[in-house]
C-alpha positions as semicolon CSV with decimal commas, in nm:
position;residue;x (nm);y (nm);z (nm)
1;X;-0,989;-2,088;-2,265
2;X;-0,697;-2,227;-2,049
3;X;-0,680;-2,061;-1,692
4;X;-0,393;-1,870;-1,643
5;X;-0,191;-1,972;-1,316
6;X;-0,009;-1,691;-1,294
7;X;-0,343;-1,469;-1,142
8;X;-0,364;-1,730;-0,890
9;X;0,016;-1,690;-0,803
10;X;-0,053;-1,290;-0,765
11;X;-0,346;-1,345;-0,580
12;X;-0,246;-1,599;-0,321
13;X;0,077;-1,418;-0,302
14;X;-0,140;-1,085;-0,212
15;X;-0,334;-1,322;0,049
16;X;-0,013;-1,400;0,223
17;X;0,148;-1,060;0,220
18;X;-0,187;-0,913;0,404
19;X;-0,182;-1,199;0,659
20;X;0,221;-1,147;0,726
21;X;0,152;-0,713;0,754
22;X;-0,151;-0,827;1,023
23;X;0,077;-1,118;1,194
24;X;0,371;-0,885;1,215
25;X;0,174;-0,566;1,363
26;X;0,120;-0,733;1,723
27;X;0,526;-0,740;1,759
28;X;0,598;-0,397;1,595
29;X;0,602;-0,187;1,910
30;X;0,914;-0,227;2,066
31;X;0,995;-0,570;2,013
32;X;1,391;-0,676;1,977
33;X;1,345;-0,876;1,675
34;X;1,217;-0,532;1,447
35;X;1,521;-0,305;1,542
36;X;1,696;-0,514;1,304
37;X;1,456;-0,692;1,014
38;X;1,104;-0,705;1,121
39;X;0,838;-0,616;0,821
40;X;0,642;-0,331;0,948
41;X;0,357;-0,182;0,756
42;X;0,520;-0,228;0,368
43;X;0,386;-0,614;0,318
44;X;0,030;-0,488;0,375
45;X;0,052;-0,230;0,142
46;X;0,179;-0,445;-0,104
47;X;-0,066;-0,691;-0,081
48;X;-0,326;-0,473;-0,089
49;X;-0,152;-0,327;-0,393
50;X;-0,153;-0,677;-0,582
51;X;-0,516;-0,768;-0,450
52;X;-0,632;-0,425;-0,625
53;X;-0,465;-0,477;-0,913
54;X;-0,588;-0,845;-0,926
55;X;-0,930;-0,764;-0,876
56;X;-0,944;-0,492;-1,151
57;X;-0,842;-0,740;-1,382
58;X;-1,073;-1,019;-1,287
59;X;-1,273;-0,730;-1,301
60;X;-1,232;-0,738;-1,709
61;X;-1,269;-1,093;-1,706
62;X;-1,608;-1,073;-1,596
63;X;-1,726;-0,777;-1,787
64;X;-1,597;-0,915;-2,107
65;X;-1,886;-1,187;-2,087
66;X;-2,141;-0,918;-2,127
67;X;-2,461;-1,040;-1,874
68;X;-2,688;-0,764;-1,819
69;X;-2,619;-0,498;-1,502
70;X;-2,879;-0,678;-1,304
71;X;-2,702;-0,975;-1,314
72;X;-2,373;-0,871;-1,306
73;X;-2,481;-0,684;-0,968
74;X;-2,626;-0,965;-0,816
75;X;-2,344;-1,232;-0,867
76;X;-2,084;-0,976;-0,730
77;X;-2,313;-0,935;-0,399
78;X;-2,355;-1,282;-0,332
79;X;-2,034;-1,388;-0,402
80;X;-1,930;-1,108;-0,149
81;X;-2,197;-1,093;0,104
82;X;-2,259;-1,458;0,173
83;X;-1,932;-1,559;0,225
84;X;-1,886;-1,302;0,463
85;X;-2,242;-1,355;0,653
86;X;-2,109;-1,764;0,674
87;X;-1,768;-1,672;0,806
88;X;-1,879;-1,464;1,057
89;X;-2,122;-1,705;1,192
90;X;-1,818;-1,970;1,136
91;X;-1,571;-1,800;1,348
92;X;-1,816;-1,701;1,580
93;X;-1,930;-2,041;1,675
94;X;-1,570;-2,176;1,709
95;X;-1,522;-1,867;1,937
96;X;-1,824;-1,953;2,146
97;X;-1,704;-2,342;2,165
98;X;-1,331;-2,258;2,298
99;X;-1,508;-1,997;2,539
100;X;-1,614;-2,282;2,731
101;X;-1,230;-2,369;2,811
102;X;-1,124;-2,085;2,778
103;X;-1,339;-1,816;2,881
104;X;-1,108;-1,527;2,716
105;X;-1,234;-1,648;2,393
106;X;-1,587;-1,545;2,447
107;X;-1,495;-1,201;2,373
108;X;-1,389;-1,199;2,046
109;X;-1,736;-1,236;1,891
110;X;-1,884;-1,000;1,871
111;X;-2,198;-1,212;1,964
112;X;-2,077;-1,286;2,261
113;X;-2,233;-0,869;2,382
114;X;-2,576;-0,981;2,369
115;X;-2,513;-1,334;2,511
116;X;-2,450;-1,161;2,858
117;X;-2,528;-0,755;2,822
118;X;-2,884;-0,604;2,768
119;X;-3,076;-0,697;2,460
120;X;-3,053;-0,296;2,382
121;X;-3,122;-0,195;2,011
122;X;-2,732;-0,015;2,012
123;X;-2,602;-0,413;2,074
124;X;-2,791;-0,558;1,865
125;X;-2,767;-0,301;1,579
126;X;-2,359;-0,355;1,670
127;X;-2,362;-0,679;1,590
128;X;-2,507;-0,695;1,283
129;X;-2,285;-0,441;1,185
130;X;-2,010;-0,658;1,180
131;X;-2,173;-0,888;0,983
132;X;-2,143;-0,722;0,632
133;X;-1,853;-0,587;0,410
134;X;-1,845;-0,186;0,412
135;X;-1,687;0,092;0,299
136;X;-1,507;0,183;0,612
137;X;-1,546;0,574;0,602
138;X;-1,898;0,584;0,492
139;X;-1,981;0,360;0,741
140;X;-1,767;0,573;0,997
141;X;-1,986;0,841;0,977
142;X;-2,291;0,632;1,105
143;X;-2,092;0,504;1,393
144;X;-2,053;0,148;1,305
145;X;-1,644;0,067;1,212
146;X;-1,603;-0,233;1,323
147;X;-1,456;-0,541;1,149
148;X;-1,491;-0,906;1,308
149;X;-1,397;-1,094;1,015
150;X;-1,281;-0,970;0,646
151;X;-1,098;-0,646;0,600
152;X;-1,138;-0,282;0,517
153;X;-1,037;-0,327;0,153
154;X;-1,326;-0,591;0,109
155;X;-1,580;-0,295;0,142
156;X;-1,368;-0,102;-0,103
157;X;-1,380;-0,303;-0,357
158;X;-1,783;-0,363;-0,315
159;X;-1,825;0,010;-0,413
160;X;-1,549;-0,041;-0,714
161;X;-1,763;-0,328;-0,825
162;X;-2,068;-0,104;-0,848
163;X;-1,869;0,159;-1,009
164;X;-1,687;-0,111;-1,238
165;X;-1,897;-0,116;-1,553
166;X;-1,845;0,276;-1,589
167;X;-1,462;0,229;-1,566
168;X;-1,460;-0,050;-1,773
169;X;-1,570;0,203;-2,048
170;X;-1,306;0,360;-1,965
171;X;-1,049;0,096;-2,061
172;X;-1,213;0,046;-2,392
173;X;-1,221;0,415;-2,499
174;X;-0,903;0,530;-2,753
175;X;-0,798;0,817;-2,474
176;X;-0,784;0,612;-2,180
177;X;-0,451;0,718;-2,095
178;X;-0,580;1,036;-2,081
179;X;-0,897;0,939;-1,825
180;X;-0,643;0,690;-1,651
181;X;-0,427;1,011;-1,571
182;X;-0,735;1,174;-1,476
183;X;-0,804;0,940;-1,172
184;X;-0,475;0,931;-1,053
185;X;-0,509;1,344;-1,022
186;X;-0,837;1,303;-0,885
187;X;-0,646;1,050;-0,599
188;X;-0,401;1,313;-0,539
189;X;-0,700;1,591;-0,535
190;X;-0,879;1,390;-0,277
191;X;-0,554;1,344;-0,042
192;X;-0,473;1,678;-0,004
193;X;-0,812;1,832;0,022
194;X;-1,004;1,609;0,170
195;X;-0,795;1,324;0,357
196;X;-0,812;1,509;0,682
197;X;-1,183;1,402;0,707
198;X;-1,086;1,057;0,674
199;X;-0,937;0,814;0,946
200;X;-0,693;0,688;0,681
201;X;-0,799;0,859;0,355
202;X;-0,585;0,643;0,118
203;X;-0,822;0,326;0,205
204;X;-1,123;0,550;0,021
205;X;-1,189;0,382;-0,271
206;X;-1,145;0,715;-0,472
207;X;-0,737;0,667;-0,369
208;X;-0,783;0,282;-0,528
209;X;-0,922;0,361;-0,885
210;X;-0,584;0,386;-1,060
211;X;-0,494;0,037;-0,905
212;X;-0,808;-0,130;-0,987
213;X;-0,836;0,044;-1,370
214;X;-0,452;-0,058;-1,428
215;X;-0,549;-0,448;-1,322
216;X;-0,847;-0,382;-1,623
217;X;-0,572;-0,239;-1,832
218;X;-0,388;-0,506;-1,846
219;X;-0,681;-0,768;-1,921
220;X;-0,845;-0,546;-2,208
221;X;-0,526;-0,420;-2,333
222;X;-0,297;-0,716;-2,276
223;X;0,003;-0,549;-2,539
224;X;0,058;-0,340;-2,244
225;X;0,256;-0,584;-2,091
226;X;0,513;-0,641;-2,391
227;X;0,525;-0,280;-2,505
228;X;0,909;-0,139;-2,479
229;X;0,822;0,196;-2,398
230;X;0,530;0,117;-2,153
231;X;0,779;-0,079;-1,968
232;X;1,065;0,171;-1,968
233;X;0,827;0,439;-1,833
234;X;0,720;0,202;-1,574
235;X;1,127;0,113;-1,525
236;X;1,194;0,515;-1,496
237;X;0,891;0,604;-1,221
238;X;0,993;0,282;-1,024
239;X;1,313;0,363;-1,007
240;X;1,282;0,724;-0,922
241;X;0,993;0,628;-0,671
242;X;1,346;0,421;-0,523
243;X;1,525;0,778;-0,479
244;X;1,257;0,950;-0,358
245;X;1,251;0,728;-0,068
246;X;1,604;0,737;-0,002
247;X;1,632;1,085;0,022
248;X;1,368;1,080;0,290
249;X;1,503;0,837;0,536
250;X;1,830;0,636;0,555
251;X;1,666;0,372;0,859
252;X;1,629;0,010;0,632
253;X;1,266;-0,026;0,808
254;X;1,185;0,325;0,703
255;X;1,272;0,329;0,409
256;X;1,073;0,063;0,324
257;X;0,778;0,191;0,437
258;X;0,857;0,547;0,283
259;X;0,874;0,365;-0,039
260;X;0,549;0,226;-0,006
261;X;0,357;0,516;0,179
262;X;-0,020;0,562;0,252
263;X;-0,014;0,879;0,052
264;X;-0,012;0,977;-0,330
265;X;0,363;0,902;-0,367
266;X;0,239;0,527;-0,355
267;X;0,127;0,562;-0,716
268;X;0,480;0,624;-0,817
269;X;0,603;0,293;-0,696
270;X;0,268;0,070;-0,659
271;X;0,165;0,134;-1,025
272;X;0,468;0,029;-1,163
273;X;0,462;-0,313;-0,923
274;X;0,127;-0,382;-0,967
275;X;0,266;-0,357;-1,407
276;X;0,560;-0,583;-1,311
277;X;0,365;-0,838;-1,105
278;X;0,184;-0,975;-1,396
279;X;0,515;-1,028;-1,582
280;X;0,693;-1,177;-1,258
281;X;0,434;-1,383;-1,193
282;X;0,425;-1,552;-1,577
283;X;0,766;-1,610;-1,514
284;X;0,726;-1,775;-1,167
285;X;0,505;-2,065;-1,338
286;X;0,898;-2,245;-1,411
287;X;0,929;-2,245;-1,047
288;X;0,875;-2,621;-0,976
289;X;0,608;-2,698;-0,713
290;X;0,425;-2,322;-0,811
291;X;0,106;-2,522;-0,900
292;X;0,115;-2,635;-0,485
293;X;0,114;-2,245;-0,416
294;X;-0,154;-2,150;-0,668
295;X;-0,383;-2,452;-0,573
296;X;-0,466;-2,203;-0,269
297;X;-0,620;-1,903;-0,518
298;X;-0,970;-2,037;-0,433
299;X;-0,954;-2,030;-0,090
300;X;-0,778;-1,639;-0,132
301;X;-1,133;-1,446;-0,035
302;X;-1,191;-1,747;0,279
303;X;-0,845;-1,683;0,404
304;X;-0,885;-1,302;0,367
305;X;-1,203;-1,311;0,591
306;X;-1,073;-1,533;0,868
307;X;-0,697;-1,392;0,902
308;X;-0,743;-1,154;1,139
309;X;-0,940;-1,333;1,386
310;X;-0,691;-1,612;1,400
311;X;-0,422;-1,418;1,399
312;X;-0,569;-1,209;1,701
313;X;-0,712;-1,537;1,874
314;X;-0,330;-1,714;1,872
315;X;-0,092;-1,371;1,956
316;X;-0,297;-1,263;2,239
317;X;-0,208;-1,605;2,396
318;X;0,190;-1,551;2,356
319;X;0,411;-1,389;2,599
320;X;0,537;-1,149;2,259
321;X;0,801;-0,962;2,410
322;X;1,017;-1,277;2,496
323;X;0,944;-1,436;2,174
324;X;1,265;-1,463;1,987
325;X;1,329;-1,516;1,598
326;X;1,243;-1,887;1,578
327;X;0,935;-1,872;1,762
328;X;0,825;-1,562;1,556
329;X;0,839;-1,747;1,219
330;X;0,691;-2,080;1,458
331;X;0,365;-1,917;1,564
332;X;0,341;-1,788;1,168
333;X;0,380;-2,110;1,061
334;X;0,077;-2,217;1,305
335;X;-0,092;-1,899;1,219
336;X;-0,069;-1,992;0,806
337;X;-0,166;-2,363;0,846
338;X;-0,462;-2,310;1,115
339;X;-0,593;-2,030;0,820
340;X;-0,615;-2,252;0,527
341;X;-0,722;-2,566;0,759
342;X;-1,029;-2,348;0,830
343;X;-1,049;-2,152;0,494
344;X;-1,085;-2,461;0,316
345;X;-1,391;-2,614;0,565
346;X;-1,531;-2,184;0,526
347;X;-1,518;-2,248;0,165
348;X;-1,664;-2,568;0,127
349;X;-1,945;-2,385;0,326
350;X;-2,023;-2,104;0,164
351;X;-1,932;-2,241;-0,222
352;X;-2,288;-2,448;-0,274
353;X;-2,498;-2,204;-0,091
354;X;-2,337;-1,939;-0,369
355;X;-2,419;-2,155;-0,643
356;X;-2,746;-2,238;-0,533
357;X;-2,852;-1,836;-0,487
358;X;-2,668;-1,760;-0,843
359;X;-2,811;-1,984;-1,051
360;X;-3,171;-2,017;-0,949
């Protein structure tokens, strides 16, 4: 079966939309250059959005081929524990080696608090609980939230993955429309009744079903994507999501955001772009040079992982309030090239060592 390039087009372009939301954060607080253009919170979103979407229907890829639950189970974990367990060490050892220049680097490992503190059982349980992809708000609750490398959204998707043969069924059964409303109710149920116990309760992985099961949609039932009135419905709720968010705010940044909120409301307008994506990106596979762009979809999970560490290693070394336009989209430039420079030694790492543990 020939690949299809335009997955790897939504997922690298979901890669690079996180990176730009966690790149763009450290200037957001009263910084000249975002009264006027500045991406706030909205590319994050999105990304997270397409890499949802993306993963639900690599998702159906994989539970097409039919392997049995105990190996389905065990290729998802090592293919998302172990790259995670080498990038921490990774970054942690390139933290540890420009400490030695630069002593400010020796605390962002979190390594680095049992290199000098007490060998107490809190540090050391600490550490290790940065090692490992969680669910953020289960994990909460037992006092460990901390992320070193990775992201929040990497834990929620390990508890849609064990969850993912169940909702598969539910892609393959004649009402699914009906089960697919079900969840997005069940979303909405969960935000108003039980978000306040949550530190951001649209990151639970109850608020992402509808995101991933549309991404499995559209593998299993891939007439979606060419069916008239399936598009106008999604044409209709994107562009009333578009209203809705001018009626709230008339501020350009806002509005933006207010269009693409951490709430229920985003289902209204991140359903429908998750739906359009997968058309867009077919038709971005005439853009010449695309296949340069794509070539980066196996490094996606390796850039995902190291990001924020860069991206927190090179800002906290710039004077950000002088920092004009140019040097803004500079320092992203370094940011972007440094990432895949190291996501492509991470992933040259971790890829035989997942091979090895898969297939013996």
């Amino acid at each position: 079966m020939n690949r299809d390039m335009s997955i790897d087009t939504i997922r690298v372009s979901s890669v690079f939309l996180v990176i730009l939301a966690h790149y763009s954060t450290f200037f957001e607080f009263g910084h000249p250059i975002w009264i006027h253009f500045g991406p706030t919170s909205w590319p994050g979103t999105l990304g997270v959005l397409l890499f949802f979407g993306i993963s639900g229907y690599l998702m159906g890829q994989t539970l097409e081929k039919k392997e049995s639950l105990k190996t389905f189970y065990r290729k998802k974990f090592i293919r998302l524990f172990i790259p995670w367990i080498i990038a921490y060490v990774f970054m942690s050892i390139i933290d540890l080696s420009i400490g030695i220049i630069n002593h400010d680097f020796f605390s962002f490992t979190p390594i680095s608090s049992i290199l000098w503190n007490s060998l107490s059982i809190n540090e050391i349980l600490n550490v290790i609980s940065f090692m490992v992809p969680y669910e953020n708000h289960l994990m909460t609750l037992l006092s460990f939230n901390n992320i070193f490398v990775g992201e929040w959204f990497v834990g929620t998707l390990f508890i849609l993955y064990l969850i993912s043969p169940l909702l598969y069924r539910v892609v393959k059964c004649k009402v699914w429309y009906i089960i697919f409303a079900f969840f997005i109710l069940l979303g909405i149920v969960f935000y108003f009744y039980f978000g306040r116990y949550f530190v951001v309760s649209w990151w639970f992985f109850i608020a992402r079903i509808p995101d991933f099961i549309l991404g499995m949609l559209l593998y299993y039932r891939r007439e979606l994507l060419s069916n008239k009135i399936i598009n106008l419905v999604a044409l209709v709720v994107f562009i009333l999501a578009l209203i809705k968010a001018s009626f709230i705010t008339p501020n350009s940044l806002n509005y933006i955001n207010n269009f693409l909120p951490q709430s229920p409301e985003l289902y209204m307008s991140g359903l429908p772009i998750i739906y359009f994506s997968f058309r867009i990106a077919k038709a971005m596979q005439n853009i010449p040079g695309i296949q340069y762009f794509n070539r980066l979809a196996p490094v996606g999970y390796a850039m995902i992982l190291l990001q924020h560490t860069i991206i927190y290693m090179i800002t906290s070394h710039i004077f950000i309030p002088t920092l004009n336009i140019l040097g803004y989209l500079v320092f992203f430039m370094v940011d972007i090239i440094i990432t895949i420079r190291l996501s492509n030694t991470l992933y040259k790492l971790y890829t035989p060592i997942e091979n090895y543990l898969i297939t013996r």
